[in-house]
C-alpha positions in Angstrom: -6.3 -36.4 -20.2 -4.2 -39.4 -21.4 -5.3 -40.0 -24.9 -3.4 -43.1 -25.5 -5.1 -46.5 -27.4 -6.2 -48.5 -24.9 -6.1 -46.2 -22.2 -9.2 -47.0 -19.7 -12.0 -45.4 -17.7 -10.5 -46.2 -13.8 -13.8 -46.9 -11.4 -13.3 -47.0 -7.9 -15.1 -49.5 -5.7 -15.2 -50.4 -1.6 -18.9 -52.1 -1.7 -21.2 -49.0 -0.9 -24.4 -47.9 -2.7 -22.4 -44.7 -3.6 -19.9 -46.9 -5.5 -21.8 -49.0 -7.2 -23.6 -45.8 -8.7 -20.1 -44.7 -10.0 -19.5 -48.6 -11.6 -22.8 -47.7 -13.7 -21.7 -43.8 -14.2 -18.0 -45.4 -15.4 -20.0 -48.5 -17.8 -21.4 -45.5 -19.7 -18.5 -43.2 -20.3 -16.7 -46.0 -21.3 -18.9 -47.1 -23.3 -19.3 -43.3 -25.1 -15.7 -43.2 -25.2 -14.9 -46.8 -26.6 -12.6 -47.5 -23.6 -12.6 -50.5 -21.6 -13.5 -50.2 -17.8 -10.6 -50.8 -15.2 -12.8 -51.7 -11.5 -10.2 -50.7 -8.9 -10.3 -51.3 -4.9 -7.7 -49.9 -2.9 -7.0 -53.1 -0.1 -5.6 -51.3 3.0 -5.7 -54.1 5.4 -2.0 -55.0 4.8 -0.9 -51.6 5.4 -2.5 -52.2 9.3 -1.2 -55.5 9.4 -4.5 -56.9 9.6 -4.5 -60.2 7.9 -6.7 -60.3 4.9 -6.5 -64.5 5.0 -8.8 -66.4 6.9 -7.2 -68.0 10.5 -6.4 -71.5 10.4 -9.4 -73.7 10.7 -11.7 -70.5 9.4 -14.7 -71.9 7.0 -13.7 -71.5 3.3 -14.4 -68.6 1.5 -14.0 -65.8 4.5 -11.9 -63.5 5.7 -10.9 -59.6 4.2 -9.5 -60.6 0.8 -12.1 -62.9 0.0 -14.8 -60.3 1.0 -12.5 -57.8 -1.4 -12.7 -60.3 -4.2 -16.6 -60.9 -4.1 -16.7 -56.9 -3.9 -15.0 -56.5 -7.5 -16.7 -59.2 -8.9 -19.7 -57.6 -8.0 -18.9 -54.4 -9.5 -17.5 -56.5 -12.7 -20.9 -57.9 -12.7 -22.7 -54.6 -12.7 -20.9 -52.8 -14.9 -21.7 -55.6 -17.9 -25.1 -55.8 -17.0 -25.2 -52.2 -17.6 -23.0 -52.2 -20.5 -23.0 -55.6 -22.7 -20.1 -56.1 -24.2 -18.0 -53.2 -22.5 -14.1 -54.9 -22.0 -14.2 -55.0 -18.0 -11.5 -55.7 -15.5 -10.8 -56.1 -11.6 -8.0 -55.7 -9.6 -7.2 -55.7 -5.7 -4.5 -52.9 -5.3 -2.9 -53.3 -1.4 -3.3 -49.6 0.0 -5.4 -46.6 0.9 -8.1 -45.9 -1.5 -7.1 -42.4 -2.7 -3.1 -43.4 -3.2 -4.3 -46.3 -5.2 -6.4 -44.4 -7.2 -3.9 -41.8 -7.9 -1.6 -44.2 -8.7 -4.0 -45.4 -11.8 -3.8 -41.7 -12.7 -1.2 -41.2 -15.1 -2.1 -43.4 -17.4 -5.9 -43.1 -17.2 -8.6 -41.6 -19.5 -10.5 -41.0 -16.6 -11.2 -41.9 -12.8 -15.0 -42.3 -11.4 -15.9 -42.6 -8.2 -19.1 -42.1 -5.7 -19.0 -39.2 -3.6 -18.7 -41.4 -0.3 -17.9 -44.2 0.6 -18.4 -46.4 3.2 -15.3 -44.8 6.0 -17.4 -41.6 5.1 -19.0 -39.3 8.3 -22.6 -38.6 8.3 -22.1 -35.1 8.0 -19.9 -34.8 4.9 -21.7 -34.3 1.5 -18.7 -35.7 -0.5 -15.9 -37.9 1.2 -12.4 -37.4 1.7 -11.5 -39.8 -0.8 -13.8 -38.0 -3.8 -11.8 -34.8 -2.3 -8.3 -36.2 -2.4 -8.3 -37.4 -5.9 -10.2 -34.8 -7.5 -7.2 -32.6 -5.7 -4.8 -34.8 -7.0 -5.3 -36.9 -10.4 -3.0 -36.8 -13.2 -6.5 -37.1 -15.3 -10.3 -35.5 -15.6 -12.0 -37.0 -11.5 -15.4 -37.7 -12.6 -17.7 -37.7 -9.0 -21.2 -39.3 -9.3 -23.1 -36.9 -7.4 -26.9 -36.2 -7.5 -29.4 -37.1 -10.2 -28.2 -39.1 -13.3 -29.8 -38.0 -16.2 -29.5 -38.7 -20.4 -31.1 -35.2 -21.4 -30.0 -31.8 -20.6 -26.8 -29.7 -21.8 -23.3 -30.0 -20.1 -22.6 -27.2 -18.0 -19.1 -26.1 -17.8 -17.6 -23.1 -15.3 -15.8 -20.4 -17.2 -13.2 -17.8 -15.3 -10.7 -17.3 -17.5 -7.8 -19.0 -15.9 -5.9 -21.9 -18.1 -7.6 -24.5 -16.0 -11.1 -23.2 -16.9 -9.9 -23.2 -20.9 -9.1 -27.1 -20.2 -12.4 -27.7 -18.7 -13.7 -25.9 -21.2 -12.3 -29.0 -23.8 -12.9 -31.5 -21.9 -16.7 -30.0 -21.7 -17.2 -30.3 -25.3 -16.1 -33.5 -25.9 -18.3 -34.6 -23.7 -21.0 -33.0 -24.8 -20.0 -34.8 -28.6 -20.1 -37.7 -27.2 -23.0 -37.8 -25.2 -25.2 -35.6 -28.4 -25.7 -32.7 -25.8 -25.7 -29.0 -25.9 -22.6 -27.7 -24.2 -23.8 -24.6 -21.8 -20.7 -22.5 -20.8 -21.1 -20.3 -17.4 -19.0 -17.6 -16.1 -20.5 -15.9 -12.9 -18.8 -13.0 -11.0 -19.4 -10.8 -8.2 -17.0 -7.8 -8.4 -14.6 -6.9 -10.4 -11.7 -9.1 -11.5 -7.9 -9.0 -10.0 -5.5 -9.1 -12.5 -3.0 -9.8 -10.5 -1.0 -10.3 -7.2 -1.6 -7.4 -5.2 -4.1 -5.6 -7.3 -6.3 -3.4 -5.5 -10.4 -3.8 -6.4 -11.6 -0.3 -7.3 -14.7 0.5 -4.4 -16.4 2.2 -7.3 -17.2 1.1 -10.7 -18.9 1.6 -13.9 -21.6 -2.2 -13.4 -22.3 -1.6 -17.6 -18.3 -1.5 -18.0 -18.0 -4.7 -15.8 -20.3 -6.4 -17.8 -18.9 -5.9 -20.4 -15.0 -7.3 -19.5 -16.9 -10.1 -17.8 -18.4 -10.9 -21.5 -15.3 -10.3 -22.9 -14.0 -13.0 -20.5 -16.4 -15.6 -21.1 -15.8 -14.7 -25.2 -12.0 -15.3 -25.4 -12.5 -18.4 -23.3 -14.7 -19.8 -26.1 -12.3 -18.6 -28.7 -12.4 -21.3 -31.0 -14.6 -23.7 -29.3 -17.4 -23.7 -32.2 -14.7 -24.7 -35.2 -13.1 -27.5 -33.3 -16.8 -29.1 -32.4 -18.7 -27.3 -34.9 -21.8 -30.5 -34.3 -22.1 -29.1 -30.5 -24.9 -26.7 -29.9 -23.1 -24.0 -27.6 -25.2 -21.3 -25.6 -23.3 -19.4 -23.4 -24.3 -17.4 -20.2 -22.5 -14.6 -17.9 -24.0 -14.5 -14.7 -24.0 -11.5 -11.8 -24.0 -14.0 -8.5 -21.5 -16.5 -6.7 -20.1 -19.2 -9.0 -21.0 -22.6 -6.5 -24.9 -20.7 -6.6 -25.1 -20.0 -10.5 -23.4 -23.4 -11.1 -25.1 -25.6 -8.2 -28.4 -23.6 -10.0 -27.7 -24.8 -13.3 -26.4 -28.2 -12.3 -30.5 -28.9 -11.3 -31.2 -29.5 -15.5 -27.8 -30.8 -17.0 -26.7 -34.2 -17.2 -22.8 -33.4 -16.4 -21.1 -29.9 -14.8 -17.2 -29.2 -15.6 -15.3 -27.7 -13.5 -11.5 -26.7 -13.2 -10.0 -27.7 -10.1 -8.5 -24.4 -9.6 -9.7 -21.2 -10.6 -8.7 -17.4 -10.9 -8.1 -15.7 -7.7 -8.3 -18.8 -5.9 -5.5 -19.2 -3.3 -2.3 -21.2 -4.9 -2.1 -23.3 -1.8 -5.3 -24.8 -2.6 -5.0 -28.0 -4.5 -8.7 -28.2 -5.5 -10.4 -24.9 -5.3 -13.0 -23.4 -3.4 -15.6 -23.6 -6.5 -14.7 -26.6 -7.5 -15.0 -27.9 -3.9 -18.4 -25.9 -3.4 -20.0 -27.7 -6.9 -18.7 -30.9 -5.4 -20.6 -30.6 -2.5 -23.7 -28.7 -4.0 -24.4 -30.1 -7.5 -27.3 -32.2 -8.3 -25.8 -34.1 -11.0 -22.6 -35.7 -11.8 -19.3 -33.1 -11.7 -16.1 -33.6 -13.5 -13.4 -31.8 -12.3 -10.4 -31.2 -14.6 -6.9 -30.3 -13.2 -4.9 -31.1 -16.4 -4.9 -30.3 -20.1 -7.7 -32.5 -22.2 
């Protein structure tokens, strides 16, 4: 996560309902994290060579850009109603939505956006776009899914892997800033590979599993309670498929963490099948973290 001074909470924006709930989502972690708000829509008109000006004789005030521009004032607009006083930007950015936004990346503290968006299908839970980034971002993807809610703990998925340890940061600062428990998870189903090629024993000692499973979750959290020593931290190892256990616990928390790649997950795969499965499942906002905190 870029910790520089200044450094600002991304939203993006393309005039759905979904979006606007990510503007208010943003406001507030902004406002937690005493960063200003950066309102971003990602203008690909130009790159159909679709005019975004009016025609000649056109009434004032129409055509794409124009739209575009009443769009991020909108969302300007919402986001200080929300959050008096919060430094808030706009910007048009000619492109597709998910380049644009991973172009803001690198030096964001964080990008928020809805989980679809108005080019969405019916039938997808979270868009493409929500996808793509979260794949993608040089910083913590924050998706604004489900039920937001001010009580409950964070929730944050533990497996072990160096992306679940950075989740596992970024998981308790949040939970600082937002004065909430912190609730880490690690689910399993069978035994662990430890490696490329490792074969999974067809018989084994459940009371031994348990215990490396615990042992798991325990040098995960190595630390954890003397770098935030103000963060209530329960912790929970769970027999049953991450996305269920997670999705499960997502029903009371305010936030779930999640890494976007886990151990055992395929190295092709950009975001990971958990991460992907929380996406799609949770019932509250999920940040998924594919870089260091």
């Amino acid at each position: 996560m870029n910790s520089a001074n200044g450094a600002a909470v991304v939203v993006g924006v393309d005039g759905s309902e979904p979006a606007l709930r990510a503007v208010r989502l943003a406001a507030a972690e902004a406002t937690r994290r005493h960063r200003p708000l950066r309102v971003v829509h990602g203008f690909i008109w130009p790159l159909l060579r679709v005019p975004g000006s009016p025609p000649a004789g056109a009434p004032p005030g129409g055509g794409l850009r124009h739209q575009a521009e009443e769009m991020v004032s909108a969302a300007v607009a919402e986001a200080e109603a929300v959050a008096p006083g919060l430094p808030v930007s706009g910007e048009i950015i000619d492109g597709q939505a998910a380049a644009v936004l991973l172009s803001e990346s690198p030096t964001a503290t964080m990008i928020v956006l809805g989980d679809r968006g108005l080019g969405g299908f019916a039938s997808l839970v979270v868009g493409s776009v929500a996808i793509q980034v979260a794949a993608h971002a040089d910083c913590p993807v924050l998706v604004a899914r489900g039920t937001p809610r001010t009580a409950g703990p964070v929730v944050v998925g533990v497996d072990g892997s160096a992306l679940s340890r950075a989740a596992i940061q970024f998981a308790a600062e949040e939970a600082a800033t937002r004065d909430a428990p912190l609730h880490a998870v690690h689910a399993y189903t069978h035994p662990s590979s430890r490696g490329p090629g490792d074969m999974q024993p067809l018989v084994y000692d459940e009371r031994l599993l348990r215990d490396e499973e615990e042992q798991i979750l325990t040098e995960s959290l190595a630390g954890l309670a003397e770098r935030h020593p103000r963060v209530p931290l329960t912790r929970e190892v769970v027999r049953g498929r991450p996305v269920a256990v997670l999705s499960e616990a997502a029903r009371t928390a305010q936030l779930v963490v999640v890494g976007g790649q886990g151990r055992g997950e395929l190295s092709g795969l950009l975001l990971g099948s958990v991460s992907q499965g929380v996406l799609h499942h949770a019932d509250c906002p999920v940040a998924v973290v594919r870089s260091p905190a």
